[in-house]
N, C-alpha and C positions, 0 to 999 in steps of 0.2 A: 975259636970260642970268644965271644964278647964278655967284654969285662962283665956288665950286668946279669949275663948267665953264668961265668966264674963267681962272681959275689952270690949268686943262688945257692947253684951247687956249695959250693962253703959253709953256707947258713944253713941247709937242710941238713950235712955232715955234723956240723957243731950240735944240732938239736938230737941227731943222732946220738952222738955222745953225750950230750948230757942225761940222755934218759934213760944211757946204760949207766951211768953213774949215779943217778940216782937210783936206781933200781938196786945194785952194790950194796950202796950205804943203807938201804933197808933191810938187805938182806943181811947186812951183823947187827944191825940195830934192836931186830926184832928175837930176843935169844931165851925169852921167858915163856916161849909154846911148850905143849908138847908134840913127842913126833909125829902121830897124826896131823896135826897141825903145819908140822913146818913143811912135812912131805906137800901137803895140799898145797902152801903156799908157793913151794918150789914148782909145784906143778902149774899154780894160776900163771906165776912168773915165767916161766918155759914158754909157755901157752903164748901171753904176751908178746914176749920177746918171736917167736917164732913169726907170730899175725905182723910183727915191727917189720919182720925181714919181709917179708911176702908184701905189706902197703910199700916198701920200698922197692921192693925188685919191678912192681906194678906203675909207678912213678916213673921207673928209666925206660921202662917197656914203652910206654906211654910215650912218652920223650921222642925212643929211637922214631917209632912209628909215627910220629907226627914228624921224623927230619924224612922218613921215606917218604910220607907222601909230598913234602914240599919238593923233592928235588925228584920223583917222578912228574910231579906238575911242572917244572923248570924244562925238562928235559921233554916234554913235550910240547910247553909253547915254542921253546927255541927249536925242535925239528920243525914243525910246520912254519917258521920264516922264513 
């Protein structure tokens, strides 16, 4: 792994957590709803965080699938030399 894709992955992990941390701090912040309310909110938040995991899982998919095809292209210019 190259340092500059090690510094990625890091900054994409850090922004990760920050936005479960933010998320957190909102959720004790916000303590004056009522339960309709907070339920709904739990639920946008769920929702969110769930769509977080999936753009992320989409991202290393992404990732892998673009190392597969470079190193099926490698491994076909070098058989035909």
């Amino acid at each position: 792994m190259t340092f500059s894709l090690l510094i990625r992955v890091l900054f994409i992990r850090f922004l990760e957590l920050k936005k479960k941390l933010i998320m957190l701090i909102a959720e004790f912040c916000s303590n004056y709803d009522t339960a309709d309310k907070r339920r709904h909110k739990f639920h946008q938040r769920k929702l969110e965080m769930l769509k977080f995991y999936r753009d992320s899982i989409e991202r290393r998919l992404a990732s892998l699938n673009a190392s597969i095809d470079t190193l099926e292209t490698q491994i076909n210019r070098d058989s035909m030399d």
